[in-house]
C-alpha positions in Angstrom: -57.4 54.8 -54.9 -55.3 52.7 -52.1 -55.3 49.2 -51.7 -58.3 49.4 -49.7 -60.3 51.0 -51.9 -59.5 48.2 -54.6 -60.2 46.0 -52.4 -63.5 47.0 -51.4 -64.2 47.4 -55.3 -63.3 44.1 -55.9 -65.8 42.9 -53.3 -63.1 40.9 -51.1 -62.3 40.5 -47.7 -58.7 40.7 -46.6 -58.7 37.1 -46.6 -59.8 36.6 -50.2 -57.6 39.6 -51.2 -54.2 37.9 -50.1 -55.7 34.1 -51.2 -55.9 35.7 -54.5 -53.2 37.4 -54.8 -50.9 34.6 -53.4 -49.8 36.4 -50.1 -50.7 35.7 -46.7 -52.8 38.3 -44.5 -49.6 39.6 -42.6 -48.2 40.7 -45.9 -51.0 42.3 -46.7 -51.8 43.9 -43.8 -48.2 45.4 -44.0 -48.9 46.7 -47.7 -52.3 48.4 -46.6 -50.5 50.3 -43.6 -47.7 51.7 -45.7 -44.9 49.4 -45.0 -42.5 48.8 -47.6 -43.3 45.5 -49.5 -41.1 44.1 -52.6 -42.5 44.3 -55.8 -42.8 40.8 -56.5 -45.8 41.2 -53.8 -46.8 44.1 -55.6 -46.8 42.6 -58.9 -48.9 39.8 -57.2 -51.4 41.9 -55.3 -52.0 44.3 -58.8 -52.1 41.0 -61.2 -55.2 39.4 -58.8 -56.5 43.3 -58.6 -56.5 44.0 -62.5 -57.8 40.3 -63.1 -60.6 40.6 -61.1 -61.7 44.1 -63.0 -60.7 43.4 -66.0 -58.3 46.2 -66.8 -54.7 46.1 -66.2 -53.6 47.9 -62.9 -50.3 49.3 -62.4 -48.8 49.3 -58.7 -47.8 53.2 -58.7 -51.3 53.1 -59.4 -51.9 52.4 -56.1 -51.9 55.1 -53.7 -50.1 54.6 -50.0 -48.3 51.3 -51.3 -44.5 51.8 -50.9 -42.8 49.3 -53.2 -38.9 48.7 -53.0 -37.8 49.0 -56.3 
């Protein structure tokens, strides 16, 4: 699954998405379109993401997101 599809699964809008993760909508439009984001946004984006379904989510779990590590 990408980040879209988590996101739809999680029943959020964009907005919501990157209010609960902690990231503004620019940064999470980047991560959705396959730009390189650091993984303290990654870390961010899959701790909102595995809260929200209840099961811990890892970001290589994430298809399409390209994490600087």
């Amino acid at each position: 699954m990408n980040l879209e599809d988590y996101r739809i699964r999680c029943g959020w809008s964009k907005a919501q998405m990157a209010r609960e993760a902690g990231i503004d909508t620019n940064t999470l439009n980047r991560a959705m379109s396959g730009t390189h984001i650091n993984i303290a946004t990654a870390d961010k984006l899959t701790t909102a993401i595995s809260k929200k379904l209840g099961r811990s989510i890892h970001f290589s779990e994430i298809e399409g997101l390209n994490v600087n590590v």
